[in-house]
KOLNUTOR-967668 format. One line per field, with one value per residue (C-alpha): residue number from 1; x, y, z. Coordinates in Angstrom, 3 decimals, padded with zeros to 6 digits. Layout:
<atoms>
seq <- (NUM,...)
xx <- (X,...)
yy <- (Y,...)
zz <- (Z,...)
</atoms>
This chain:
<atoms>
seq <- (1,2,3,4,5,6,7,8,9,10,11,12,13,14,15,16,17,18,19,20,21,22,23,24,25,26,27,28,29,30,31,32,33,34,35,36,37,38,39,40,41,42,43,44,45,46,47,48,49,50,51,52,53,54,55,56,57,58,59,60,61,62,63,64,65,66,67,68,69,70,71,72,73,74,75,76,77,78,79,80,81,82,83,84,85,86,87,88,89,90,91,92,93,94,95,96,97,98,99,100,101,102,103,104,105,106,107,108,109,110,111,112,113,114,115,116,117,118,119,120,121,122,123,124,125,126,127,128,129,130,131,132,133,134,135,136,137,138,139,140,141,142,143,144,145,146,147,148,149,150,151,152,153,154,155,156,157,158,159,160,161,162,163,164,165,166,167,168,169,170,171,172,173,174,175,176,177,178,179,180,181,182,183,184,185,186,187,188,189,190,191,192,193,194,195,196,197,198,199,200,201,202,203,204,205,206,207,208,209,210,211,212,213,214,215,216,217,218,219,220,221,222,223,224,225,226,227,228,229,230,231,232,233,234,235,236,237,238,239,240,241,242,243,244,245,246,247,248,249,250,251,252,253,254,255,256,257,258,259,260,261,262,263,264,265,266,267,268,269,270,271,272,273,274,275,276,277,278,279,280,281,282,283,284,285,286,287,288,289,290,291,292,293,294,295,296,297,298,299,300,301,302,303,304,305,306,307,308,309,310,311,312,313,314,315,316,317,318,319,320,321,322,323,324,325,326,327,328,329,330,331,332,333,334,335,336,337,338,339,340,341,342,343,344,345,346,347,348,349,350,351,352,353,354,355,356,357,358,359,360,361,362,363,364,365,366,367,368,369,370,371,372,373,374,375,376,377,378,379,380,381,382,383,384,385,386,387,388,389,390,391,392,393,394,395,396,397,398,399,400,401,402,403,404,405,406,407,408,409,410,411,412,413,414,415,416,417,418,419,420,421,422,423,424,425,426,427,428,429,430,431,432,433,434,435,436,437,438,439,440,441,442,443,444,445,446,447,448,449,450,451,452,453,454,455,456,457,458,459,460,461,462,463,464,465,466,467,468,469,470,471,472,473,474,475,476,477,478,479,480,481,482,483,484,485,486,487,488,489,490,491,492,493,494,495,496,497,498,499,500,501,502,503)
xx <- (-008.333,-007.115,-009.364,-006.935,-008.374,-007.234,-004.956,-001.563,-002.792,-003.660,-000.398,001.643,-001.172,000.147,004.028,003.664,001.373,001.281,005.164,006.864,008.917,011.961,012.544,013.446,016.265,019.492,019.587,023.066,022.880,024.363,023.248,024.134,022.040,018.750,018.724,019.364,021.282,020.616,021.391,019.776,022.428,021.963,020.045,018.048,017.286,014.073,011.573,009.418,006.165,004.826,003.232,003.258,000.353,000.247,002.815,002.579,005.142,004.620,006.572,005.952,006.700,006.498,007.080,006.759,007.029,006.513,006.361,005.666,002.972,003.268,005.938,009.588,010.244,012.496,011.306,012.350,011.437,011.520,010.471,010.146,011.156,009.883,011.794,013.359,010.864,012.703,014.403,018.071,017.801,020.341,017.344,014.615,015.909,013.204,010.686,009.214,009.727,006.270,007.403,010.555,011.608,014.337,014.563,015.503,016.082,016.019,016.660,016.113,016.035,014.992,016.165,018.761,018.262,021.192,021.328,020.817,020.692,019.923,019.554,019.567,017.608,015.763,016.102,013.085,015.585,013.543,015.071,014.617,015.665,015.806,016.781,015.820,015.494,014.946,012.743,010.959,007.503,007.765,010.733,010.450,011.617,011.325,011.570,010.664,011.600,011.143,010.813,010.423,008.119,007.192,004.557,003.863,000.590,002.084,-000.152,001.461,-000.194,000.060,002.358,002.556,003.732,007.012,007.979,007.983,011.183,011.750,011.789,014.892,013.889,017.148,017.142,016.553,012.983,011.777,013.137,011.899,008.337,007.183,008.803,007.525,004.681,004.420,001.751,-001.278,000.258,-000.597,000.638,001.132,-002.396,-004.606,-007.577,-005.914,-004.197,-007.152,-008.684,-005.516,-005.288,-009.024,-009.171,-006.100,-005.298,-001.773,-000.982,-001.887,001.059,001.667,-000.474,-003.710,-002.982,-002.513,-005.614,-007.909,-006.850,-007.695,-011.205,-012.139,-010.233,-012.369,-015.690,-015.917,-014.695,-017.231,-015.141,-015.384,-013.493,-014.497,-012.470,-010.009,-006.250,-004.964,-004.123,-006.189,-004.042,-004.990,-006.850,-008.886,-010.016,-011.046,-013.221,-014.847,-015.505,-014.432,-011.355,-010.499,-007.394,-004.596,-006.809,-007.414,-003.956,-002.682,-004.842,-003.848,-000.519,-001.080,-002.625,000.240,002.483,000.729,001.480,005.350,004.519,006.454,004.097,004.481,002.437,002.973,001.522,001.365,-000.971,-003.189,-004.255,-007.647,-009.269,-011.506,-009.575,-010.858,-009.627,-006.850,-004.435,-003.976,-001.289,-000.800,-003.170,-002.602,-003.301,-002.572,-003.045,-002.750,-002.079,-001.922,-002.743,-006.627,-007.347,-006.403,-007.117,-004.243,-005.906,-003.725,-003.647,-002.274,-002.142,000.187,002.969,003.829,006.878,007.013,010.981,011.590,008.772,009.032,007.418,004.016,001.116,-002.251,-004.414,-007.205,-009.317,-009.947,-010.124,-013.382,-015.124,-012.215,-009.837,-006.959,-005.143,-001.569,-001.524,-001.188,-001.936,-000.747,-002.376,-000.699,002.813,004.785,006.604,007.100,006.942,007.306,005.838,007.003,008.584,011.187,010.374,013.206,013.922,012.607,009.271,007.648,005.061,003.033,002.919,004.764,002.934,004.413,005.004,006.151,007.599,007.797,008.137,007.876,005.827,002.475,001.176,002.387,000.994,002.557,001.459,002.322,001.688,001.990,001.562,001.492,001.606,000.960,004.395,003.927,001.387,001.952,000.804,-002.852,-002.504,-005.285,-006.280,-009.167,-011.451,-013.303,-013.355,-010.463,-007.532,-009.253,-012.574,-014.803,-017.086,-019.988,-021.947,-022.580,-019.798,-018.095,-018.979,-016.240,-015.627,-011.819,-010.287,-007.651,-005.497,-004.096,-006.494,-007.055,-009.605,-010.525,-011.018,-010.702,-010.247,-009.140,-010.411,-008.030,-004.979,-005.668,-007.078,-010.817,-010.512,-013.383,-014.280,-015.123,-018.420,-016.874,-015.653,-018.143,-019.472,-019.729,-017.383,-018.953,-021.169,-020.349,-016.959,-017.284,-019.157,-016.835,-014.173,-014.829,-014.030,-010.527,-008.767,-009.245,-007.059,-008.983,-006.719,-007.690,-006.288,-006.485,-004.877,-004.485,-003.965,-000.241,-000.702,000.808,-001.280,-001.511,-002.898,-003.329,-004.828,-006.843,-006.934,-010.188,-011.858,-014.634,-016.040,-019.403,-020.936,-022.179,-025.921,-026.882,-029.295,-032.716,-031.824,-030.012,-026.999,-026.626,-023.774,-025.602,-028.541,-025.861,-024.769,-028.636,-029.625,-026.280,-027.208,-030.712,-029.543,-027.051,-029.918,-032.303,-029.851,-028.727,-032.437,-032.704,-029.942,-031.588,-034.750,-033.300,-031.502,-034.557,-036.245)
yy <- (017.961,018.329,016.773,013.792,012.599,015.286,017.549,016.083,014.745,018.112,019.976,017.057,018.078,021.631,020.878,018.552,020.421,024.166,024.839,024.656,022.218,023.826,024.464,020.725,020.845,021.223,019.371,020.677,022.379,021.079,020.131,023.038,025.197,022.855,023.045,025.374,023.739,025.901,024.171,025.113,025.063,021.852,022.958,021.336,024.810,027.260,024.263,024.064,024.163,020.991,017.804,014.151,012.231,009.355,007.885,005.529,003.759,003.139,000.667,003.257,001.334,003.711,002.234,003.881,002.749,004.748,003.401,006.010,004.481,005.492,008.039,008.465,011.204,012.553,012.497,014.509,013.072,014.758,013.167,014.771,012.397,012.201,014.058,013.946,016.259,017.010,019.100,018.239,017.699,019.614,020.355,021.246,024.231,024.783,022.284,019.942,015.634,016.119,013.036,010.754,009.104,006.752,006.268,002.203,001.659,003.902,002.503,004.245,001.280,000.480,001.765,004.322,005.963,009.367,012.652,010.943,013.263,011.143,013.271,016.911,019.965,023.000,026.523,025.424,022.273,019.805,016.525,014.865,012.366,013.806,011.657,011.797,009.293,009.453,006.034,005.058,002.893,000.176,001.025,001.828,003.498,002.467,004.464,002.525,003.379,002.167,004.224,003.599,006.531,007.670,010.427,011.892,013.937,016.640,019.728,022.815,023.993,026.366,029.022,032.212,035.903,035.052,032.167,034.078,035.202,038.146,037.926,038.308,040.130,039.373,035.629,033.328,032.237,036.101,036.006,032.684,032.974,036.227,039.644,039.318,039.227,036.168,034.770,033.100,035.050,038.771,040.255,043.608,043.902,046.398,044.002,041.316,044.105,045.654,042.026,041.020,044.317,044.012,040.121,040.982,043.525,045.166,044.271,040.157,038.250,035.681,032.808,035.050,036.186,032.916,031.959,034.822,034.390,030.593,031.347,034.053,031.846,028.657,030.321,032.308,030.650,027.542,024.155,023.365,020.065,020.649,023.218,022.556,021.706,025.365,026.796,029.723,032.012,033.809,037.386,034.582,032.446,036.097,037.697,034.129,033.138,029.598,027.304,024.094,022.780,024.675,028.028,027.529,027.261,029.873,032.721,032.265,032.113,035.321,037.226,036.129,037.019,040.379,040.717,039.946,036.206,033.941,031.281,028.463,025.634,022.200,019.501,015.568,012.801,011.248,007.777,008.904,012.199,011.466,013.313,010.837,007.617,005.523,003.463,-000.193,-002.304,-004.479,-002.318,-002.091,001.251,001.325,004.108,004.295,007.138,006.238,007.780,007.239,007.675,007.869,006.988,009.209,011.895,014.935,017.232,020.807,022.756,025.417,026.521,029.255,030.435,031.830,032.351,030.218,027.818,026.309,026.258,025.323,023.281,023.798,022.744,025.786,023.571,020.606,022.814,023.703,020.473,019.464,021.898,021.836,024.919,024.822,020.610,017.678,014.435,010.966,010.457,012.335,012.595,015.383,015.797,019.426,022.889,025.879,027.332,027.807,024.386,023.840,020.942,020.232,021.351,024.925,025.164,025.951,024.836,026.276,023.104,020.064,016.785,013.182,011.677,014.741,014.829,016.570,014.869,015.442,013.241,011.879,011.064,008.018,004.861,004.964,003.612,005.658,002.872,003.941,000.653,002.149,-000.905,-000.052,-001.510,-000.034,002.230,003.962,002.812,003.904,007.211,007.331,010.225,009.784,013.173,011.636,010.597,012.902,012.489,011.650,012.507,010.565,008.402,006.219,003.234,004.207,003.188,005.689,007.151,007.777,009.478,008.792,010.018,007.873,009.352,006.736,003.691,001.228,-002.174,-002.589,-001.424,-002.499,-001.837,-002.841,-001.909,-005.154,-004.836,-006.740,-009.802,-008.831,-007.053,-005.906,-004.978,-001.054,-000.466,002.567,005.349,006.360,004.370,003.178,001.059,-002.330,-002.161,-005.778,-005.225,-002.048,-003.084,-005.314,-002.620,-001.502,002.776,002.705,004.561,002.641,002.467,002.289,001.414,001.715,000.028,000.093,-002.182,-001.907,-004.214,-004.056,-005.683,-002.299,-001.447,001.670,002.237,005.067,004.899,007.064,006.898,007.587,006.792,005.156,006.615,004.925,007.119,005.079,005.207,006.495,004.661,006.061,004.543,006.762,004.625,003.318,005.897,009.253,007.702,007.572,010.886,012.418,010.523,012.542,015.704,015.350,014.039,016.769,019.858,018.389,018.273,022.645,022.384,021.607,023.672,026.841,026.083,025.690,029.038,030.844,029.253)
zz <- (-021.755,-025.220,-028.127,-028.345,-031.896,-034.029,-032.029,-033.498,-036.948,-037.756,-036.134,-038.740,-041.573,-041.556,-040.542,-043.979,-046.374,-045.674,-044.984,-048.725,-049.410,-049.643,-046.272,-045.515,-048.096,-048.235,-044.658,-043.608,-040.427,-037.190,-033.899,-032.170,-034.523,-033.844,-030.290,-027.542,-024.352,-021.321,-017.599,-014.191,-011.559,-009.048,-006.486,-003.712,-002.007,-002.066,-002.518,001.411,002.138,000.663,001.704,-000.279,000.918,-001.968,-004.207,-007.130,-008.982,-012.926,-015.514,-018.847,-022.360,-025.255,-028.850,-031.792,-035.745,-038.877,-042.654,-045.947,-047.566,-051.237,-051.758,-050.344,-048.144,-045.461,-041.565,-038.858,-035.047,-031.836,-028.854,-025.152,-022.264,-019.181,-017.072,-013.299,-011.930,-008.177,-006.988,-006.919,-010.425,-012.316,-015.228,-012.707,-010.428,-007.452,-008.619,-006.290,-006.689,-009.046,-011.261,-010.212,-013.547,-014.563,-018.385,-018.983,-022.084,-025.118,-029.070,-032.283,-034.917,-038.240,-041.454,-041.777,-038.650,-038.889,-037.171,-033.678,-030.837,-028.127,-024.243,-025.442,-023.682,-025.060,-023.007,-020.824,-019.940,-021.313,-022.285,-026.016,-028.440,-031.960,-034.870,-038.669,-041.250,-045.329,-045.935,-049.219,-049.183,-046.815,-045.030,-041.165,-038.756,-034.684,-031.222,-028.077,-024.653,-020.752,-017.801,-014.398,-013.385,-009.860,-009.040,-005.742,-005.038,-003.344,-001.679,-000.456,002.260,005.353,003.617,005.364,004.420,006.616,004.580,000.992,-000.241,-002.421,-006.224,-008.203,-011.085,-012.836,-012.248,-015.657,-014.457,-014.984,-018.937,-019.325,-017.439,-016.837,-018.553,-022.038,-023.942,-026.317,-028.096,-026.665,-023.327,-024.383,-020.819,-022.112,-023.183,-021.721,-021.444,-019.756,-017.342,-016.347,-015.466,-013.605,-011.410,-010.891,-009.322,-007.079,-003.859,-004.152,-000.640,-001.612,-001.446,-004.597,-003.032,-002.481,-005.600,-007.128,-005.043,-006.704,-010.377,-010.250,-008.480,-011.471,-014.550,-013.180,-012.032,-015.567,-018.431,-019.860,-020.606,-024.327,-024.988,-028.828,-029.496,-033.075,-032.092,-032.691,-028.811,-028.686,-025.492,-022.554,-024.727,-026.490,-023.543,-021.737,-025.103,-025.362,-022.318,-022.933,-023.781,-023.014,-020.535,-023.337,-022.903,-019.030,-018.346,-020.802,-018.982,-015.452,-016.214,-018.561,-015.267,-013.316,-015.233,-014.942,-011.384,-011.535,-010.595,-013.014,-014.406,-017.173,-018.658,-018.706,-020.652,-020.442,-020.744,-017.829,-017.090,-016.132,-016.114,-013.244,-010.193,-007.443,-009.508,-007.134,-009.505,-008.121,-008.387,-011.592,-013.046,-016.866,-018.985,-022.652,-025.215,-028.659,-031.408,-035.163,-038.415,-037.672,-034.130,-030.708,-027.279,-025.531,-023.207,-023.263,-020.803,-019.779,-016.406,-014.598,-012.229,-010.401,-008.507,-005.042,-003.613,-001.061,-001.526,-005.355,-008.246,-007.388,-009.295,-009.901,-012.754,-013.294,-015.579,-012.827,-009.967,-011.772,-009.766,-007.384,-005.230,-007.371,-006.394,-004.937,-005.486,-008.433,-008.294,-009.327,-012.553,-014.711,-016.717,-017.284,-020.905,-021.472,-019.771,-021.556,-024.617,-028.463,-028.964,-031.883,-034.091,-037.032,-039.192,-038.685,-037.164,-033.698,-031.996,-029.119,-027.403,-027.677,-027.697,-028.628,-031.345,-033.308,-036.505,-039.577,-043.090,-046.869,-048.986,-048.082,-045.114,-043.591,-041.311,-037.618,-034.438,-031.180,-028.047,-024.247,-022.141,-018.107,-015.277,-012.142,-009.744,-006.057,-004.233,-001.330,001.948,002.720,005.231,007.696,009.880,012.412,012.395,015.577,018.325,019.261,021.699,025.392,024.882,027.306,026.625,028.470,028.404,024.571,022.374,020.282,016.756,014.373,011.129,009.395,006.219,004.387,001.972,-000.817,-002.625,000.282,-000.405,003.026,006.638,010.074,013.726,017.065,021.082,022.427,021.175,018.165,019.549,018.047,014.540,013.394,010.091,009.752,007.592,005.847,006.817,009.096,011.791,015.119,017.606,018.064,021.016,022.032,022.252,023.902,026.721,027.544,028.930,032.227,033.437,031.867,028.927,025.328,023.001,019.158,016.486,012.790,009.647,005.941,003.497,-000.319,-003.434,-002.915,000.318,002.273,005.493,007.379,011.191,013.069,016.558,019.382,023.250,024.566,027.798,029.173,032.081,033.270,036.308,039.350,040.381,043.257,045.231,046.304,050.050,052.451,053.129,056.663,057.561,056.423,058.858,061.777,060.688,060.249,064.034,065.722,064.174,065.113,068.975,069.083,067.968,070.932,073.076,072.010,072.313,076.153,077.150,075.489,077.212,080.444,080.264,079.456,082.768)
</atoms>
């Protein structure tokens, strides 16, 4: 995660103070000059192989207000939307339904608000809302926005060699994502080269590949969260040893880029930056960014594309405690992806992070506020690990051991078709003994549930079967003593005859 108390301030510091002046004025040029509009086609094909075990739905208010505080000056704002992450999306060719958003409502107020460019895209089609302003001391400027936001935690799994498609070298994705070498992703250095070629087999396809480079990137560089605001890249990251989510991200993508595996970074901000949190409904999250501090946890990660499968997530810097290769979760929200971001009126940035603006003059109050509410969560997705499918059982109820996918508050079962539910003690534990003794040699039918704040409840169930053997009894039984008294009868009786043949 980004160091989210001085990253911006200081990228504004230098847009302000180090670039001259001059560059801001005459402001003349036109729209098309600013920003680059490049399309995807629509497309809903070459995205497979993935799973979505958890949704949640979020209500996202952003407002934003600026004032100069001594001296007049003219402002420049950029803002990156959240974008329609799936993959019909006429923006987002071969992604994956990462981040399902609806933008609400969108108003640029305040004073003398001109230049509005309200929807436009950048060659990486992102989506942003430019606008400029000239304000004097007191004079503001607003931005505020509503989104209905939904992300799925989706996991590709289960990918084989037979279900890769063959790269298309001339396709945009390679110019974009993978020929050249750019800064902070040096592919064409030796170094890096050597490192890449020496994690990977030729014959790996781009999964085991993928699979390697994340091992090595998260196994040998050491997390510094301290690092200053300046993205460091990929050649960096390797000579030091270290880097933070920015410098992480930057060097796997670098060494798959390397291998002819197009690769990208994408940044956003998380809710919580503890992978096994679970969002609950009507939960409230609200960050700030102003002039003196922040509370706004940034955050950067990867993707890769395979053909035939998708551009596919993984975040190198978490999967340093958790498994996060090949899967993303639901606490996080996409704003950019892509590198070298233009900011009016002529700058670029290596990474794009909201609010951003440039300005002459001194440095002025504003307040940046993100206000997340939680609205729906999916329903709680149980599997049962044991018992399995028929497996016999005794006079000894049953152990069992679920999983449950999604945040759930509690747990219960059923051996009687619901007419005794009993609360489960976790997620391990054992079938109530009581009730289990009450079924007689028959199959059982164990059904488990899970509820969660929203109310949503999800079951999944397991035939077993009890199968009590009967004693046997010490005592011959009358008709094996018959049986025993024939036998014996009938052998005297071979007995006689014998010795009666022998007289």
């Amino acid at each position: 995660m980004k160091n989210k108390n001085i990253f911006v301030f200081i990228g504004f510091f230098i847009i302000t103070f180090l670039i001259p002046l001059s560059i801001f004025f005459p402001f003349n040029f036109d729209a098309q000059d600013r920003y680059s509009f490049q399309f995807s086609s629509q497309s809903n094909m070459g995205v497979s192989k993935y799973n979505i075990s958890q949704t949640v739905t979020y209500q996202i208010e952003t407002n934003f207000s600026l004032t100069p505080t001594y001296t007049p000056g003219e402002y420049y704002f950029k803002f990156a939307r959240l974008n329609n992450r799936i993959p019909d999306s006429p923006l987002t060719k071969f992604c994956p339904p990462y981040q399902e958003s609806e933008l609400l409502y969108n108003y640029i107020g305040g004073y003398n608000p001109s230049e509005i460019n309200t929807g436009h895209h950048d060659k990486f089609n992102n989506t942003y809302d430019s606008f400029n302003a000239s304000l004097s001391p007191g004079e503001e400027i607003t931005f505020n926005q509503k989104y209905t936001v939904k992300l799925n935690k989706i996991e590709f799994q289960d990918i084989n060699d037979e279900d890769i498609g063959d790269y298309d070298t001339s396709d945009e994705i390679f110019d974009l994502y993978c020929n050249n070498s750019e800064p902070y992703y040096e592919r064409d250095d030796p170094t890096l080269i050597d490192l890449s070629n020496s994690i990977v087999s030729y014959d790996d396809n781009p999964i085991e590949k993928a699979r390697k480079i994340i091992e090595w990137v998260s196994n040998n560089l050491t997390y510094n969260g301290n690092l200053p605001f300046q993205e460091k890249g990929a050649l960096w990251a390797y000579n030091n040893r270290e880097g933070d989510c920015s410098e992480y991200s930057s060097l796997m993508i670098t060494l798959l880029r390397i291998q002819n595996i197009p690769a990208r970074k994408v940044t956003g901000f998380l809710i919580s930056n503890n992978s096994l949190f679970e969002p609950k409904i009507n939960d409230i999250y609200q960050f700030t960014f102003n002039d003196s501090s922040s509370t706004m946890m940034l955050q950067a990660w990867m993707e890769y594309y395979v053909p035939n499968i998708g551009w596919i997530a993984c975040d190198p810097t978490w999967h340093i405690s958790s498994n996060y290769f090949n899967k993303i979760d639901i606490l996080r929200f996409h704003w950019n992806v892509g590198a070298h971001f233009f900011v009016p009126p002529s700058l670029t940035v290596s990474e794009f992070l909201n609010p951003m603006f440039a300005f002459s003059g001194d440095f002025p109050q504003f307040s940046y506020d993100i206000k997340v509410i939680v609205i729906n969560t999916s329903t709680p997705v149980i599997t049962i690990n044991t018992p399995t499918e028929n497996q016999i059982f005794g006079i000894t109820s049953p152990d069992y051991n679920l999983s449950i996918t999604g945040a759930y508050n509690d747990i219960w079962y059923t051996i009687d078709n619901g007419i005794t539910n009993i609360p489960a003690s976790g997620l391990n534990g054992t079938i109530d003994q009581i009730e289990w003794d009450k079924k007689e040699n028959e199959e059982v039918t164990i059904k488990f549930y899970a509820n969660n704040s929203a109310g949503l409840i999800g079951s999944k169930d397991v035939q077993v079967v009890k199968l009590v053997a009967v004693e046997e009894s010490p005592i011959i039984p009358g008709y094996m003593l018959i049986a025993l008294i024939g036998i014996s009868l009938i052998t005297v009786k071979l007995r006689i005859v014998c010795i009666n043949k022998n007289k």
